[in-house]
C-alpha positions as a Python dict, from the first residue, in 0.01 Angstrom:
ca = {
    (1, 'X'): (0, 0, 0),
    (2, 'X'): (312, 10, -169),
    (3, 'X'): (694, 125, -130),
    (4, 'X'): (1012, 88, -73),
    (5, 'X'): (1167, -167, 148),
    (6, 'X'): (1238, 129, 471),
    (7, 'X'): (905, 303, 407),
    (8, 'X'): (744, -96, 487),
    (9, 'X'): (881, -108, 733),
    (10, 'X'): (835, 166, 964),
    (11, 'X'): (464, 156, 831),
    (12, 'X'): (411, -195, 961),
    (13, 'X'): (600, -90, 1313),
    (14, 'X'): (367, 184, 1341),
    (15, 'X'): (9, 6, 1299),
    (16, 'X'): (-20, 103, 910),
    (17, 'X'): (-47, -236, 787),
    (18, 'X'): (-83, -537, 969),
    (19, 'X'): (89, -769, 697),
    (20, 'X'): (362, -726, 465),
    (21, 'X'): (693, -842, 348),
    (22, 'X'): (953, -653, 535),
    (23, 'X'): (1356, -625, 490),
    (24, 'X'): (1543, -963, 671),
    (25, 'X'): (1760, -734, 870),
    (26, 'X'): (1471, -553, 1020),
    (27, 'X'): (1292, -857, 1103),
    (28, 'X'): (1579, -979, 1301),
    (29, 'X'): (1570, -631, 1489),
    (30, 'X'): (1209, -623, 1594),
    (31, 'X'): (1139, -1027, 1615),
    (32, 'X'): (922, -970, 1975),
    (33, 'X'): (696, -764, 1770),
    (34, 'X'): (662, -969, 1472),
    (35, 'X'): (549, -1330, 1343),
    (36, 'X'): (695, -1527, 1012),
    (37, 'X'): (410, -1604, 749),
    (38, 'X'): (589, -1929, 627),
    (39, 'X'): (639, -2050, 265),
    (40, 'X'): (704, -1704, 141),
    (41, 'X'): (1006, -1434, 104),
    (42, 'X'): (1196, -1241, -149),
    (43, 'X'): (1497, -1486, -196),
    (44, 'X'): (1763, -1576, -448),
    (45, 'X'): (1924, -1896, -518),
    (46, 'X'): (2166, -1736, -720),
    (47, 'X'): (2227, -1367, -829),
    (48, 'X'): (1953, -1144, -844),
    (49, 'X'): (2038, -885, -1104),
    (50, 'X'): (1869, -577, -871),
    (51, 'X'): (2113, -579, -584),
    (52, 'X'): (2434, -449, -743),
    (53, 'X'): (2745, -272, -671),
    (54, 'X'): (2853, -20, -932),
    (55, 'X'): (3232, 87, -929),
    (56, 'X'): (3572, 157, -1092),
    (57, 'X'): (3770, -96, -917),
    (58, 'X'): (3683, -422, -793),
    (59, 'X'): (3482, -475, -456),
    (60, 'X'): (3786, -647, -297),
    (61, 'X'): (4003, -304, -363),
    (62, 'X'): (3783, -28, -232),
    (63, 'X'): (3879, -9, 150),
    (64, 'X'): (3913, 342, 224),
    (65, 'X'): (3772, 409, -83),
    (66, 'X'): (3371, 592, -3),
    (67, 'X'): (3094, 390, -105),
    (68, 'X'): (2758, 615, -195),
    (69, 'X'): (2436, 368, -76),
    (70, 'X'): (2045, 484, -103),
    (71, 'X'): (1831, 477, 175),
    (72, 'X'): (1594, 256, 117),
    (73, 'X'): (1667, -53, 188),
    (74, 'X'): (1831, -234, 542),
    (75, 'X'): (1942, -574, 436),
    (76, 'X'): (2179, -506, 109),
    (77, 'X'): (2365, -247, 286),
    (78, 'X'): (2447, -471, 572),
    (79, 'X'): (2543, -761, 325),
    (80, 'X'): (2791, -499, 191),
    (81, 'X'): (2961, -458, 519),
    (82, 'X'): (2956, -848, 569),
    (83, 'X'): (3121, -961, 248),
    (84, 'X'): (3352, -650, 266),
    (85, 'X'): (3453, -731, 635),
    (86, 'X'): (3454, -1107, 666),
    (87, 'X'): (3526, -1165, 297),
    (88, 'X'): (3797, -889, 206),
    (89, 'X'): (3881, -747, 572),
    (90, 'X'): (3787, -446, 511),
    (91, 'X'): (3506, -171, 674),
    (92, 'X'): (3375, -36, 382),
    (93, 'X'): (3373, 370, 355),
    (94, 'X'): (2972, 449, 291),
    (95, 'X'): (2764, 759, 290),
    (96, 'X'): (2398, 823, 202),
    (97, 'X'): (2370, 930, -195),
    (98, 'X'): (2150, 1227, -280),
    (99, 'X'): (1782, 1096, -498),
    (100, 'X'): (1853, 1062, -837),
    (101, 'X'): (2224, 1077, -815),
    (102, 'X'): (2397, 999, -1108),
    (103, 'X'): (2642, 641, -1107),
    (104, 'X'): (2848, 665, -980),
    (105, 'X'): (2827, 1004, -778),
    (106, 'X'): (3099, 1261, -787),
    (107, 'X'): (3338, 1174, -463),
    (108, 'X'): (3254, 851, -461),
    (109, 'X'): (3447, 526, -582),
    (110, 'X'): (3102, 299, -617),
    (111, 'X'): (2751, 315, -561),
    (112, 'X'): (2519, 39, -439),
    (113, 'X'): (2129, 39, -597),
    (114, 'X'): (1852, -212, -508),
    (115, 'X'): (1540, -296, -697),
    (116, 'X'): (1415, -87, -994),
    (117, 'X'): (1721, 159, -955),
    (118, 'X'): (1958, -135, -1000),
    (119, 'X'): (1773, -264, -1292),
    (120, 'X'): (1793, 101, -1455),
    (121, 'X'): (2097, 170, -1424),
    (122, 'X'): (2258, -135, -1527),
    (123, 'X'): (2000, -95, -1822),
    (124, 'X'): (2156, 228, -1953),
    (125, 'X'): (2497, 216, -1860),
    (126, 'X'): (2718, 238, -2156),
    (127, 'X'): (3035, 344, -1943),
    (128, 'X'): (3275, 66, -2002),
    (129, 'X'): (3503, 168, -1701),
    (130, 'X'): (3244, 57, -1477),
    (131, 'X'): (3240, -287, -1294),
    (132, 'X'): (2888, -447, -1181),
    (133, 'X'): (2915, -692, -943),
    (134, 'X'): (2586, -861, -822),
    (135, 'X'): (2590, -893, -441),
    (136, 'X'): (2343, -1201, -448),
    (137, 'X'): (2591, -1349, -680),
    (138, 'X'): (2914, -1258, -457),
    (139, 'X'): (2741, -1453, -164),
    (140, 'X'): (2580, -1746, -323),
    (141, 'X'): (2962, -1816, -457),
    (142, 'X'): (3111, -1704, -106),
    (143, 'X'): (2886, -1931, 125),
    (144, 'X'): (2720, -2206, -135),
    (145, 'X'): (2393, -2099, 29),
    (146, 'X'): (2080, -1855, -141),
    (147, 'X'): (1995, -1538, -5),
    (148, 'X'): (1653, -1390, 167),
    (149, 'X'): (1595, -1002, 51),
    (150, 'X'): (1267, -1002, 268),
    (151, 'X'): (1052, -1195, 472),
    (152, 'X'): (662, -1176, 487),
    (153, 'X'): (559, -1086, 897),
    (154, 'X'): (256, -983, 1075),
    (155, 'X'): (196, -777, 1413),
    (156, 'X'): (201, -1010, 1711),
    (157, 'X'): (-6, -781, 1855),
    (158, 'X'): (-267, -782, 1531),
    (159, 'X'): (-274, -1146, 1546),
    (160, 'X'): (-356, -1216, 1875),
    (161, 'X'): (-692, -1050, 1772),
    (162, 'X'): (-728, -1117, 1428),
    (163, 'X'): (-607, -1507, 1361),
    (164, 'X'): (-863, -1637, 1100),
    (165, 'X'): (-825, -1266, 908),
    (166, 'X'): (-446, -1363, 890),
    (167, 'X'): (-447, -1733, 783),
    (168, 'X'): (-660, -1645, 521),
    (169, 'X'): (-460, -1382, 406),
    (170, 'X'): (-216, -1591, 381),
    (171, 'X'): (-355, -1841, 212),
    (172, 'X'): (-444, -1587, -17),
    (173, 'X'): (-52, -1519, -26),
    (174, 'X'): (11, -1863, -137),
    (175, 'X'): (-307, -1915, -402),
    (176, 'X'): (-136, -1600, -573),
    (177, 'X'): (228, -1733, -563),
    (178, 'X'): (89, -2025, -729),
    (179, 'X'): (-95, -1827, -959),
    (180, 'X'): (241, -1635, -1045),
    (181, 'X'): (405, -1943, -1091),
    (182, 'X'): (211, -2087, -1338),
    (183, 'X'): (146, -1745, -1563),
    (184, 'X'): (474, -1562, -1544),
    (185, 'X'): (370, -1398, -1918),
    (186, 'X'): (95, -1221, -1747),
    (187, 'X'): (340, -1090, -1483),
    (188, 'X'): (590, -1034, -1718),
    (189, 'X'): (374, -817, -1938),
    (190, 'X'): (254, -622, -1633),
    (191, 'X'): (588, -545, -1532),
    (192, 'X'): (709, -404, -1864),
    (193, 'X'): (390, -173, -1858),
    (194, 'X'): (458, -84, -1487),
    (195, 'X'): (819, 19, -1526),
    (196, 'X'): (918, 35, -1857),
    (197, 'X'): (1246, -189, -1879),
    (198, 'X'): (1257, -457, -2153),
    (199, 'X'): (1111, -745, -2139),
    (200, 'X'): (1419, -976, -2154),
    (201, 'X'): (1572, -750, -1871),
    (202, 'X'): (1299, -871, -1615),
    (203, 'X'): (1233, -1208, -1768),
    (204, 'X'): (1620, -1221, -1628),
    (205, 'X'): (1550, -1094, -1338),
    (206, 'X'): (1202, -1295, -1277),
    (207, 'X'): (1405, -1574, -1327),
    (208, 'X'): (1616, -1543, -1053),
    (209, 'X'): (1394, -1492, -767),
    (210, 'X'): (1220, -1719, -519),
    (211, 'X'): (954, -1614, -362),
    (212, 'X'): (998, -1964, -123),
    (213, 'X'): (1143, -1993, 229),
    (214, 'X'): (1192, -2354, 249),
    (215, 'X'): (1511, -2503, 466),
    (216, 'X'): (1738, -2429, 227),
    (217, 'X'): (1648, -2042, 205),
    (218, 'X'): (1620, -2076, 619),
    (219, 'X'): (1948, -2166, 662),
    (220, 'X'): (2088, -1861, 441),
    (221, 'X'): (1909, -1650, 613),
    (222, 'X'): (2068, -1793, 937),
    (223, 'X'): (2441, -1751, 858),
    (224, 'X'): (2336, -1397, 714),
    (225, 'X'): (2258, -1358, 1057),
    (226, 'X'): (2506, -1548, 1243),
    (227, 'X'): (2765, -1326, 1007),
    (228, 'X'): (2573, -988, 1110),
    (229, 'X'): (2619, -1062, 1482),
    (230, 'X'): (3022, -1105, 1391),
    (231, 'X'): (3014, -760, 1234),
    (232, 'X'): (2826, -590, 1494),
    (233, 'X'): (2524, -495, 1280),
    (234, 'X'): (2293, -699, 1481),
    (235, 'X'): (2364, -789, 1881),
    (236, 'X'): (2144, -1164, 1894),
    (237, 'X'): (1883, -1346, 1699),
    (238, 'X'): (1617, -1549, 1861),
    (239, 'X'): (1445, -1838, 1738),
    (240, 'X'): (1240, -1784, 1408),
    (241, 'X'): (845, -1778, 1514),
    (242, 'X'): (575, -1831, 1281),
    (243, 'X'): (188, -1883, 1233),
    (244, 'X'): (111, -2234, 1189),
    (245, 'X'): (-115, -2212, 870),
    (246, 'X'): (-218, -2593, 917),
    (247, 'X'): (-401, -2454, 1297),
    (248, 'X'): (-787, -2360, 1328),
    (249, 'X'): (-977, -2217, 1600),
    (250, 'X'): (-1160, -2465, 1611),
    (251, 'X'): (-833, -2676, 1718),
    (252, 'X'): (-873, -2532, 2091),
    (253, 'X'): (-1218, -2438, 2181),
    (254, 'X'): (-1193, -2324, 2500),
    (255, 'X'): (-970, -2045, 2406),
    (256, 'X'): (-1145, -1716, 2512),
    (257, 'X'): (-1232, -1442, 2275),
    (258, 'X'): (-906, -1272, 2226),
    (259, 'X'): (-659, -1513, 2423),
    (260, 'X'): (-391, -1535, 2216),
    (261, 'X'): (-340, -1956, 2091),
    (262, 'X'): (-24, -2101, 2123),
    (263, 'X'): (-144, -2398, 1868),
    (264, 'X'): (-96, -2110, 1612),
    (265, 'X'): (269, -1956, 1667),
    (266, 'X'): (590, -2213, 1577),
    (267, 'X'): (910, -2187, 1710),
    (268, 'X'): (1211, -2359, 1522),
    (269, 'X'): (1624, -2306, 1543),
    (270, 'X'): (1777, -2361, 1162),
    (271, 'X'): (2071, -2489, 1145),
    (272, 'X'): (2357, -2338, 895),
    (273, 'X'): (2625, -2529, 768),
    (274, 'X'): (2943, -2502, 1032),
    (275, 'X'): (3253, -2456, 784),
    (276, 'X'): (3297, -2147, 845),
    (277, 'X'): (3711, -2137, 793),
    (278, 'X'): (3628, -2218, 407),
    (279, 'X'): (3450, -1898, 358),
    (280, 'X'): (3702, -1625, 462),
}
């Protein structure tokens, strides 16, 4: 199943899929229903080239100037209000654009697109009056620290019932990163086909992804957090809870049919660097 980052989502929450790579800011809302596949996300260690702002005046001078966003994603909007608020002071003016709308919309000073919207537009532009600023970009320079799009989950509840079907799912997940790794001309070519945007476009793009969540990407994720809290966009975060790929069955054989096996769930607290005054 495919879609965009909302339409995940809510299909997950509502017992369409079992596993799939959800927005970061969505995670952190519904964390007692979900469980962290580890090794994998939707991360940048620099800019991204698919999560940008498009405006006539700089980011830094558009308080109380509106702000058109789409509705399909959770976790670029919120880093808008983050970097506007803690970075420029400012609560940025937004409202939902219409499908389709043009960039930037009548009534509206900028207009934020994600994925394959982003990529187009920035693709055709040929106004010269209009500034693209890569969000990705405007953090990894703000906090010296990458940024996680999207994390891969699964149900708690699908788990507890289903733990072999998961691990080797997502061992699966992992053969295929590999796989990506090592032929990015085949996914390169597929891409073009897929969407039509040239080649050096997403070899730019493919470039600047991760698709890793190693301690590095953790801890990003972590002040994105911490930072959300500030703002008000999120009210706590627990610990981050995952499946423990390296655990069997077989590791506890008395567990009943069922029982849900605590040798198979991690808990672990990141830590994110604590210099915060050298940010703002």
């Amino acid at each position: 199943m495919s879609g965009v980052p909302t339409t995940l989502n809510e299909n997950i929450l509502d017992g369409l899929l079992e596993v799939s790579p959800v927005s970061a800011l969505w995670y952190a809302e519904h964390q007692n229903k979900l469980l962290l596949l580890p090794d994998l996300s939707i991360s940048s260690e620099s800019g991204v080239q698919s999560v940008l702002l498009f405006s006539r005046s700089p980011l830094k001078k558009l308080k109380n100037k509106s702000i058109s966003i789409t509705p399909q994603g959770r976790t670029t909007p919120a880093l808008l209000e983050i970097i506007c608020f803690l970075k420029y002071g400012f609560r940025p003016n937004v409202k939902i654009a219409r499908p389709n709308a043009p960039v930037i919309p009548e009534g509206s000073e900028a207009i934020l697109l994600i994925g394959n919207q982003a990529l187009e537009a920035r693709a055709r532009i040929k106004d010269s009056n209009v500034m693209v600023t890569d969000l990705a970009e405007v953090w990894r320079e703000w906090t010296s620290l990458p940024f996680v799009f999207a994390v891969w989950v699964t149900r708690r509840d699908f788990f507890k019932d289903h733990e072999k079907e998961v691990l080797d799912l997502h061992q699966a997940l992992l053969d295929s990163k590999k796989w990506g790794d090592q032929n990015p001309e085949a996914i390169l070519k597929e891409a073009e086909a897929k969407t039509g945007l040239p080649g050096e476009l997403l070899k730019g793009y493919f470039s600047c992804l991760s698709y890793d969540f190693n301690e590095g990407l953790k801890c990003g994720l972590k002040l994105y957090y911490d930072y959300a809290i500030r703002c008000g966009i999120l009210k706590r975060v627990k610990n981050f809870e995952e499946i423990d790929s390296r655990a069997t069955r077989h590791a506890d054989p008395e567990r009943n049919e069922g029982e849900a096996s605590h040798h198979v769930i991690r808990s672990f607290v990141v830590g994110a660097p604590q210099d915060d005054e050298a940010r703002r």
